[in-house]
C-alpha positions as CSV (number, residue, x, y, z in Angstrom):
1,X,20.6,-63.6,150.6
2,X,17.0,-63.9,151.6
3,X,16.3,-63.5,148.0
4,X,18.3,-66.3,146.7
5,X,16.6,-68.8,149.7
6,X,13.2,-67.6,148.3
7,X,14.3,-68.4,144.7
8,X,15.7,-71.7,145.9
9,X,12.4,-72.9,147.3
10,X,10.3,-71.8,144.9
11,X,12.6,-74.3,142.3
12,X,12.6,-77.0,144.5
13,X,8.9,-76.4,145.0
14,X,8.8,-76.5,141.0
15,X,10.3,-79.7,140.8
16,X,8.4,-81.7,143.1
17,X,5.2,-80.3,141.3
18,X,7.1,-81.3,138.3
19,X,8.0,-85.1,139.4
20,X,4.4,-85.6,140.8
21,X,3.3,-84.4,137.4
22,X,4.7,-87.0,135.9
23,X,4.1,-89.7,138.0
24,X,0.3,-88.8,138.7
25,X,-1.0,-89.5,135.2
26,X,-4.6,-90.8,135.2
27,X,-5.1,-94.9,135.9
28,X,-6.8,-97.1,133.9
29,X,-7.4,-100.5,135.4
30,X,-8.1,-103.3,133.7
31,X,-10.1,-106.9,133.9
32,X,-10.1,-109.2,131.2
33,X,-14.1,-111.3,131.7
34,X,-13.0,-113.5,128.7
35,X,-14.5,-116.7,129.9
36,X,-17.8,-118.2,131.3
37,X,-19.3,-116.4,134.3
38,X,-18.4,-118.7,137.2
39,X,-16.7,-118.7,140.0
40,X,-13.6,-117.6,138.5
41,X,-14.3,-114.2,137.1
42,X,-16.4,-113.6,140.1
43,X,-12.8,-114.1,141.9
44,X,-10.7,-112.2,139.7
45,X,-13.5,-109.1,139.7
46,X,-13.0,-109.3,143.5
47,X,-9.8,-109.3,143.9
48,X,-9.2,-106.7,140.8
49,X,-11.4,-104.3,142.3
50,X,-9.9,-104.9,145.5
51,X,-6.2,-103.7,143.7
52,X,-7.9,-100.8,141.3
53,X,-8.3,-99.3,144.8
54,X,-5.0,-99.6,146.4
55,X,-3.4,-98.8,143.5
56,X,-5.7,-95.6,143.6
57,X,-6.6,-96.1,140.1
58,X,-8.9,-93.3,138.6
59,X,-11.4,-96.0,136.0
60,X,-11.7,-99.5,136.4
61,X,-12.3,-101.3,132.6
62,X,-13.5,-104.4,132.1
63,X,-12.7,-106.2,128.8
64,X,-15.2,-108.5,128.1
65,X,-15.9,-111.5,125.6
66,X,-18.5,-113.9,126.9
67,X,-21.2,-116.1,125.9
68,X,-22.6,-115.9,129.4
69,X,-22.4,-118.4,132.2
70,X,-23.8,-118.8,135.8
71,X,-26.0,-116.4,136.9
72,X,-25.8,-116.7,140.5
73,X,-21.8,-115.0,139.7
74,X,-23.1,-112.6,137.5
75,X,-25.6,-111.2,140.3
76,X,-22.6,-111.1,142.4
77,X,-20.6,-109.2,140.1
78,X,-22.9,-106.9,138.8
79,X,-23.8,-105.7,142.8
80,X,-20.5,-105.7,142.7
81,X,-19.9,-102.9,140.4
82,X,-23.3,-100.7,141.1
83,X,-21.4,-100.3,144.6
84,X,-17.9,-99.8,143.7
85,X,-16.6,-96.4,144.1
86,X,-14.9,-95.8,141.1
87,X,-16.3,-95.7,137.5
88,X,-16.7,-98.8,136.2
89,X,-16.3,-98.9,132.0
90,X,-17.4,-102.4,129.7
91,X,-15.3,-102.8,126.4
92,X,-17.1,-105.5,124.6
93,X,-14.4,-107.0,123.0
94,X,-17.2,-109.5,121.0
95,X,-19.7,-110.8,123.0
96,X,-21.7,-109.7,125.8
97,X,-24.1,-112.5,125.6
98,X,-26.7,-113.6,128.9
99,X,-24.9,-113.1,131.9
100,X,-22.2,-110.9,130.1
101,X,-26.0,-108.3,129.2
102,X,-26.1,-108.3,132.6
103,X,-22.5,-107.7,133.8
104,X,-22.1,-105.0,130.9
105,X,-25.8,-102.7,131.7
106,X,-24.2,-102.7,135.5
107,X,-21.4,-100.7,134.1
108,X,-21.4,-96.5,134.1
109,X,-20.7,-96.7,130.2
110,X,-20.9,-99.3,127.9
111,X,-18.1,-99.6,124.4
112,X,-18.2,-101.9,121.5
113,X,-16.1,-102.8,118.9
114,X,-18.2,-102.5,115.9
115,X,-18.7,-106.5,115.4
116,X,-19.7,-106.8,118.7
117,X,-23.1,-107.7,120.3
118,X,-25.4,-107.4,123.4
119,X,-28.3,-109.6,125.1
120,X,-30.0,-112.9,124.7
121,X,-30.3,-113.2,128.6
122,X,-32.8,-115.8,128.6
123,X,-32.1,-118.5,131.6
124,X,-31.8,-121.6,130.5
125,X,-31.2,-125.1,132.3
126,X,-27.8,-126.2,133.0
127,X,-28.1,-129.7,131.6
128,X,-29.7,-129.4,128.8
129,X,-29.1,-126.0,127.9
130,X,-33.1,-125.9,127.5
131,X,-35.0,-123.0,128.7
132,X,-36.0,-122.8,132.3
133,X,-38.8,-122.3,133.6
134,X,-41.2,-118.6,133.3
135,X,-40.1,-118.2,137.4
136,X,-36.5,-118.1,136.3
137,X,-37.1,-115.7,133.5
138,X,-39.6,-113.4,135.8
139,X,-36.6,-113.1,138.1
140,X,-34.3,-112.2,135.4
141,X,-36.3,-109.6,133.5
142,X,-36.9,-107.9,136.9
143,X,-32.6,-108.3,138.0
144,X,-32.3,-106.9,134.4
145,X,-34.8,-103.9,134.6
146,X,-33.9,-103.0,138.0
147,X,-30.2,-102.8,136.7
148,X,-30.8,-100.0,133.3
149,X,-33.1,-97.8,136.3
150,X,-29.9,-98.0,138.7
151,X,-28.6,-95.5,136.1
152,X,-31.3,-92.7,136.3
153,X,-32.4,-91.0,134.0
154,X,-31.6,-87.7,131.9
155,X,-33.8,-84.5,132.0
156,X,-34.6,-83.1,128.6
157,X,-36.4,-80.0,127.6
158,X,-38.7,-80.2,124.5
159,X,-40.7,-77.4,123.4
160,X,-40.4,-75.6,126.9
161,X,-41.6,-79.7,128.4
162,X,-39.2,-81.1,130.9
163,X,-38.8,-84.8,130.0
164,X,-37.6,-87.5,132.1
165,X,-36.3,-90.3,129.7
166,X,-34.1,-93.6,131.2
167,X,-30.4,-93.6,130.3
168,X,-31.2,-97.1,129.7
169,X,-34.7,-98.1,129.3
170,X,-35.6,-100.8,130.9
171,X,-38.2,-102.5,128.6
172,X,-34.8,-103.3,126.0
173,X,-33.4,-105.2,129.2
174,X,-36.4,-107.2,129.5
175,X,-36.7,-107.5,126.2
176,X,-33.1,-109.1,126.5
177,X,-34.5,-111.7,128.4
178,X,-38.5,-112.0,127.4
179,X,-39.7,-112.3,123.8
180,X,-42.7,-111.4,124.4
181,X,-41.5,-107.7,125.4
182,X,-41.2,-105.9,122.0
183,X,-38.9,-103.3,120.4
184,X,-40.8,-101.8,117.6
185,X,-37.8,-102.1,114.9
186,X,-35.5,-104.1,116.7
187,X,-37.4,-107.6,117.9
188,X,-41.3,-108.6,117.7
189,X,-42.6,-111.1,120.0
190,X,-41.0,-114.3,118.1
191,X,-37.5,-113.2,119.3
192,X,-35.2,-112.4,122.0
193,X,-33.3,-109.2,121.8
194,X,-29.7,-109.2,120.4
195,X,-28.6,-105.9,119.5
196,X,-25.2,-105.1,117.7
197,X,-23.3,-102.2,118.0
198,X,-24.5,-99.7,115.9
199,X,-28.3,-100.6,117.0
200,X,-27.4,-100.5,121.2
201,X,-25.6,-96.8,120.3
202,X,-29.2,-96.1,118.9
203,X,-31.2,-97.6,121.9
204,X,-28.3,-95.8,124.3
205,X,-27.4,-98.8,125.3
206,X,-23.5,-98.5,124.0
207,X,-21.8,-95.0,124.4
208,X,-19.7,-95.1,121.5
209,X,-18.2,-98.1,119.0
210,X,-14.1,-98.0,119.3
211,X,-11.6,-100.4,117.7
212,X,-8.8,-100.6,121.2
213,X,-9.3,-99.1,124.9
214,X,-6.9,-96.4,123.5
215,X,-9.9,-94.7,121.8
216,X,-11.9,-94.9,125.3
217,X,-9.7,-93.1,126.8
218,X,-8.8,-90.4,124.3
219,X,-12.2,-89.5,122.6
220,X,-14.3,-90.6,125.5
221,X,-12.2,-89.9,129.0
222,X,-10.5,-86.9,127.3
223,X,-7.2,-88.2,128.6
224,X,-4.4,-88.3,125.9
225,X,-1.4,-89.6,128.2
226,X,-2.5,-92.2,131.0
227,X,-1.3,-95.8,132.7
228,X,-3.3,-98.8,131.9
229,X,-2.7,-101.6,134.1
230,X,-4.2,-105.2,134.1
231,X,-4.8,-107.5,136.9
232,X,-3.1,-110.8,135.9
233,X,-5.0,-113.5,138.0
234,X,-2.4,-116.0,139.8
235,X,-2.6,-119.9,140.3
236,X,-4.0,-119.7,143.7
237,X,-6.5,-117.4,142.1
238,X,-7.3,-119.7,140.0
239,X,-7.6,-122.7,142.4
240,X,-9.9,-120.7,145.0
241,X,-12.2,-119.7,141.6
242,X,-12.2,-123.6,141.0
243,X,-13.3,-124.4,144.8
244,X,-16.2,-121.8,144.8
245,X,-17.8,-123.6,142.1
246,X,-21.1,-124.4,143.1
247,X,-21.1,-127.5,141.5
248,X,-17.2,-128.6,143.2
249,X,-18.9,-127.4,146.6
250,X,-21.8,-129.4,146.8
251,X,-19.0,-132.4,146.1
252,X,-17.5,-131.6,149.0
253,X,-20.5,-131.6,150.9
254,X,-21.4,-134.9,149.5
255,X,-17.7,-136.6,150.5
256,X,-18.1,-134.5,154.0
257,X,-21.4,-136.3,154.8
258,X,-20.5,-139.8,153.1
259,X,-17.0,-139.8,155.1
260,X,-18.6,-139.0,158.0
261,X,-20.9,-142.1,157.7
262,X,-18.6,-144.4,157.0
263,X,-16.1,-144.0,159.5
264,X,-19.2,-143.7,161.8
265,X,-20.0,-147.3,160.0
266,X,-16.3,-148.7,160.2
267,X,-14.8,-147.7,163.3
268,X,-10.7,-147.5,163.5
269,X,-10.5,-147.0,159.2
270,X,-9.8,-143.8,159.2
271,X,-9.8,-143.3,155.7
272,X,-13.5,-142.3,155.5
273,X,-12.6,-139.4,158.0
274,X,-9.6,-138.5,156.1
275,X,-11.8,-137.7,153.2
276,X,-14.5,-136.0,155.3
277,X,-11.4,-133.5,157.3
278,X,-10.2,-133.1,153.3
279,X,-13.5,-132.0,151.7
280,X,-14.5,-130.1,154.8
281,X,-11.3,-128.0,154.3
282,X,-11.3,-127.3,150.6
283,X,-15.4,-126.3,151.5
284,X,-14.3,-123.5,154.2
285,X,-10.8,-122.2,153.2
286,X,-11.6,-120.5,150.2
287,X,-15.2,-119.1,151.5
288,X,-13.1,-118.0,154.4
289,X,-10.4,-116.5,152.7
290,X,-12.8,-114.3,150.4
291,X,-14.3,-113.3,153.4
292,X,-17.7,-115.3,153.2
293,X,-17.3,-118.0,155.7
294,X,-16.9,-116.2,159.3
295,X,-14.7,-117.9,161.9
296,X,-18.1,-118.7,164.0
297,X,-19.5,-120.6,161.1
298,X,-16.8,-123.1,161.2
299,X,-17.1,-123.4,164.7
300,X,-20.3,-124.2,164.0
301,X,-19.8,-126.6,161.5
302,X,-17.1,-128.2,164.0
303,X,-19.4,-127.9,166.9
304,X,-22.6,-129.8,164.9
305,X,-20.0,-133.0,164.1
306,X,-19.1,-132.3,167.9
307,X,-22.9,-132.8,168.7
308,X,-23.3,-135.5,166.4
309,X,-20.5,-137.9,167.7
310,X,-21.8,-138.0,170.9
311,X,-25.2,-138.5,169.9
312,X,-23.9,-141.8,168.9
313,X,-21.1,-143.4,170.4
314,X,-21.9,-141.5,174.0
315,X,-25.7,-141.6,174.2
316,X,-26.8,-144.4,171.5
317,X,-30.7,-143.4,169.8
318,X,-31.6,-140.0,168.4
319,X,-32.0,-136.9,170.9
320,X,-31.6,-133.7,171.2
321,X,-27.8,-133.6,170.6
322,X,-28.1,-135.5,167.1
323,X,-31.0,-133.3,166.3
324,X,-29.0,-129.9,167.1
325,X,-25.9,-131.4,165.8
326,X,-27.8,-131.4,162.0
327,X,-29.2,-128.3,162.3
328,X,-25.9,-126.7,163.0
329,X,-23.9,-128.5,160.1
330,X,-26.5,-127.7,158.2
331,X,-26.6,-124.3,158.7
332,X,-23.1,-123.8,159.2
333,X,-22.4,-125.1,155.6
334,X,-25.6,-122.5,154.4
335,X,-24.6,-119.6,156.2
336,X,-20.7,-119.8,154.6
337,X,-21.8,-119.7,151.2
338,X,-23.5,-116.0,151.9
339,X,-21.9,-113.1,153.1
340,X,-21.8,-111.6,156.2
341,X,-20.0,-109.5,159.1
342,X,-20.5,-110.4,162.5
343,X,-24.2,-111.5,162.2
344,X,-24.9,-108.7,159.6
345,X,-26.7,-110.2,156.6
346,X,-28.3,-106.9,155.6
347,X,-26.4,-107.2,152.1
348,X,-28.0,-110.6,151.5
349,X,-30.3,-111.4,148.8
350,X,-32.9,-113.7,148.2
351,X,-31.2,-115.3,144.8
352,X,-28.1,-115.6,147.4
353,X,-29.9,-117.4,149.9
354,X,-31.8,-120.0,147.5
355,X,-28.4,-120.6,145.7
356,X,-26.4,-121.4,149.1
357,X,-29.8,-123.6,150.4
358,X,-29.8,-125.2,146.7
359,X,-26.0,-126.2,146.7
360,X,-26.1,-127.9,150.5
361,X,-29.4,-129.9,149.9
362,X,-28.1,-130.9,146.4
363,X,-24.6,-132.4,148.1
364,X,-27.2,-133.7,150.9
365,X,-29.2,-135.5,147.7
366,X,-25.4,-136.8,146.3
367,X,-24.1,-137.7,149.5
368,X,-27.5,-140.0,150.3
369,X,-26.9,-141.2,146.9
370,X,-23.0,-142.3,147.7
371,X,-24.4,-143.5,150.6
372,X,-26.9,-145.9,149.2
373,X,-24.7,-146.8,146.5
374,X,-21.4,-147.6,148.9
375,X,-24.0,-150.1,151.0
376,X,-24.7,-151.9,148.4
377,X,-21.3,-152.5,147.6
378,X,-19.9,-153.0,150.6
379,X,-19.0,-156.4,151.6
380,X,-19.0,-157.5,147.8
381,X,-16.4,-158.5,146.0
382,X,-13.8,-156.0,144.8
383,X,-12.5,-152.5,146.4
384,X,-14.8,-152.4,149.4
385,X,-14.7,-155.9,150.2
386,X,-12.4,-155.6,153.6
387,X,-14.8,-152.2,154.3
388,X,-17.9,-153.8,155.8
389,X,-18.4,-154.8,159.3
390,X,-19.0,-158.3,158.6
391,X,-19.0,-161.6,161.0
392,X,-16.3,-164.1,160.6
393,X,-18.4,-166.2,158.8
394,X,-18.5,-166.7,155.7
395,X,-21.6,-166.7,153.5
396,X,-23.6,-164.1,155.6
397,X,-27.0,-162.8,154.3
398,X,-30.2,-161.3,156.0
399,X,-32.6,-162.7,155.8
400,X,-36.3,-162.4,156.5
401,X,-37.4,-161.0,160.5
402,X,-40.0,-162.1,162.4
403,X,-40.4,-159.3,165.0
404,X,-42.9,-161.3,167.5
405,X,-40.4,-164.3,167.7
406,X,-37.0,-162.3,167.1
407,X,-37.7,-159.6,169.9
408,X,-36.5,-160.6,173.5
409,X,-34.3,-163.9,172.6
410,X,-30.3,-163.2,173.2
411,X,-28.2,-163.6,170.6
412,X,-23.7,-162.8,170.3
413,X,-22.7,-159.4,168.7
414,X,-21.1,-160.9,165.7
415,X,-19.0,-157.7,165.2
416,X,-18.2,-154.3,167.1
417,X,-21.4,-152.3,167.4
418,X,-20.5,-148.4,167.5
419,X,-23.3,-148.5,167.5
420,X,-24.5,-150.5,164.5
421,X,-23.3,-154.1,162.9
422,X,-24.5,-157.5,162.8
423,X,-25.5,-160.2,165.5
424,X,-26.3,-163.7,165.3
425,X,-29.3,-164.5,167.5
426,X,-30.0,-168.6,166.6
427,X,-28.3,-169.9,163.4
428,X,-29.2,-166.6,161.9
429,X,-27.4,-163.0,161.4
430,X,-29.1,-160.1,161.7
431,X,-28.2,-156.2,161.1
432,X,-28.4,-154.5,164.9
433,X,-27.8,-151.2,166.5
434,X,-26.9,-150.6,169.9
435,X,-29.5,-149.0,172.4
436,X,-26.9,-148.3,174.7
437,X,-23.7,-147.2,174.3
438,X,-20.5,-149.9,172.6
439,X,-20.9,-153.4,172.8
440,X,-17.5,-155.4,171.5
441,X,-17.4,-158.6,169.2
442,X,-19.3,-162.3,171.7
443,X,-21.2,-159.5,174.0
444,X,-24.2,-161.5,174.6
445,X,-27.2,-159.8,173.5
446,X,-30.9,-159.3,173.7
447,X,-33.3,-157.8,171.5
448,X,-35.6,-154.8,172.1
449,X,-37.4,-154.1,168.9
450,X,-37.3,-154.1,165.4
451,X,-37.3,-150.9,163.0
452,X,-36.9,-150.6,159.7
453,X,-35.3,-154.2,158.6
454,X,-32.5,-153.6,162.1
455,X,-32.6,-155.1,165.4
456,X,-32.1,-152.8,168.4
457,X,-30.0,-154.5,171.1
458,X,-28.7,-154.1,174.6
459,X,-25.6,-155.6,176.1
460,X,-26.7,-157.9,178.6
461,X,-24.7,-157.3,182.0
462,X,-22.0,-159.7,182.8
């Protein structure tokens, strides 16, 4: 009887090795990179990687075809897979051109199909598609060397001589991105370095040419029977891609600080501050939700505006509360563009930092811009016509001050000052700001000084 128990559990034991067997074949997980580097692949990398490893997956592939794109991304994704703990494999499906170079040498091993090419890293202006300037290209040959040595290098013995050679040498990165690095045989000092397949198998910078992944993982992995899975990106991956452009973020900052003005401008709208709340939203929610923008950055962001309001409608002029309300705003919408865990920015690198100080002071630049612009229209004929704060009558125009005769007569507020709008001190009206605190529309006046083409005005007690 105990014989037949044993025999019993050794079967059962059999079968569950059996059905594990089966179910434990080797994981291949793929991304497709089949577009521009931007914000979008950088999303779907993330949030690929971030599946390869709860799905335990044994190889994560990328499948790429790209003419290249933003670089900023592509420094993201290429930390991105130096650091990931699984082995990280590049079919070039076509192209692995500029950003795609650098994506591709991050990789453990590189694949091409035999059509398919490498390189042509070169930085080049986003306007004009021009190339940018030698300090752009220093920092990209040095991103692009310090990315073959992350690799190592192999020992070889030659005639009883140990010989440490790069897996990747570095000078074909540069040479990737520099003409002026040559490649005896493959690119003098006229061109930048493309190489196809057949010549990056020569330089070691391709591990084999294959036709399908199938061949990667059969003559390459040694694996005959595996799963191969692809992460399928979903609409709201796609929308959060969309909202971490750089460009579509320093848009928002633009509309955050122009809404803000306005509605600072034209009390009671609303609709400026509707647009401000909007933008300020679509800036944090997906930098939050990818983990970028911590919950003591928005508070802040919402702590500067906090600081800023009453700076103006609670203690009229500019002070320390205005001053500190900037400087958090500002550094609130910095510091959510970089990564970071409670206060830790060890991970943080310098092209990071300049790209997150580059895309605020660029939606500062815009939002000046609307600014000036929206001034100029205000009050005019069409859209913003009701907008402005003007008096009720009708033909209103500045014109020139005299600040010896115009400072200390009285004048009438003309409109609401909170804390700017107009008064009419004589038969003339006059842009004013309030020194202290609201004054309503027929609050009698009186002058203080004169700045910068304004009147500054007190109320005048009762």
């Amino acid at each position: 009887m105990k014989n037949i128990r044993q025999i019993v559990v050794f079967l059962f034991i059999l079968s569950i090795n059996a059905i594990y067997a089966q179910n434990s074949k080797p994981l291949i997980y793929r991304i497709n990179i089949k577009e521009n580097i931007g914000s979008n692949t950088w999303v779907y990398l993330q949030n690929g990687m971030h599946e390869a490893l709860n799905k335990k997956a044994d190889y994560l592939l990328l499948h790429m075809n790209t003419y290249g794109g933003s670089v900023a991304e592509a420094d993201s994704m290429r930390t991105a897979i130096l650091n990931f703990p699984l082995p990280v494999y590049v079919f070039i499906d076509n192209n692995a051109a500029s950003a795609g170079a650098l994506i591709s040498i991050a990789c453990d091993s590189i694949f091409m199909r035999p059509s398919a090419s490498i390189g042509a890293a070169t930085v080049v202006s986003g306007a004009d598609g021009s190339k940018a300037p030698d300090k752009y290209q220093s920092y990209m040959r040095g991103m692009m060397r310090a990315t073959a040595e992350s690799h190592g290098r192999d020992t070889i013995v030659q005639s009883g001589d140990t010989i440490f050679e790069w897996r990747r040498d570095p000078k074909v990165a540069e040479a990737m991105v520099d003409e002026r690095v040559v490649i005896p045989g493959f690119a003098d000092s006229t061109q930048i370095l493309t190489l196809t397949a057949s010549q990056a198998v020569e330089l070691r910078y391709c591990d084999g040419i294959v036709d399908n992944i199938n061949q990667i993982a059969v003559q390459y992995l040694g694996i005959n029977d595996y799963d191969l899975q692809t992460y399928n990106p979903t609409l709201y991956d796609k929308i959060k891609g969309f909202l971490m452009s750089g460009v579509l973020q320093a848009i928002l900052i633009m509309l955050i600080i122009g809404g803000i003005y306005f509605e600072l401008q034209t009390p009671g709208i609303g609709f400026p501050t509707a647009i401000a709340v909007t933008a300020a939203i679509l800036y944090f929610t997906p930098l939050y939700l990818t983990g970028y923008a911590q919950n003591w950055e928005v508070l802040l962001f919402v702590l500067g505006l906090i600081l800023i309001v009453f700076e103006i409608f609670v203690i009229p002029g500019f002070g320390v509360a205005g001053i500190s309300g900037i400087i958090l705003v500002f550094t609130a919408l910095i510091l959510a563009l970089v990564g970071n865990i409670h206060f830790d920015f060890s991970g943080l690198s310098g092209r990071q930092l300049f790209r997150a100080i580059m895309i605020v002071f660029a939606g500062i630049g815009m939002g000046l811009a609307l600014i000036i612009y929206m001034s100029s229209r205000i009050g005019k004929p069409g859209i913003f016509s009701r907008v402005a704060l003007v008096s009720d009558q009708e033909g209103y125009m500045s014109v020139p001050m005299e600040p010896l005769t115009l400072v200390g007569q009285t004048g009438i507020a003309s409109t609401v000052l909170r804390p700017s709008g107009k008064v009419q001190v004589g038969n003339d009206y006059y842009d004013a700001v309030s020194l202290k605190g609201f004054i309503e529309k027929g609050d009698e006046v009186i002058v203080r000084r004169y700045e910068n083409f304004q009147l500054y005005v007190i109320k005048i007690s009762q």
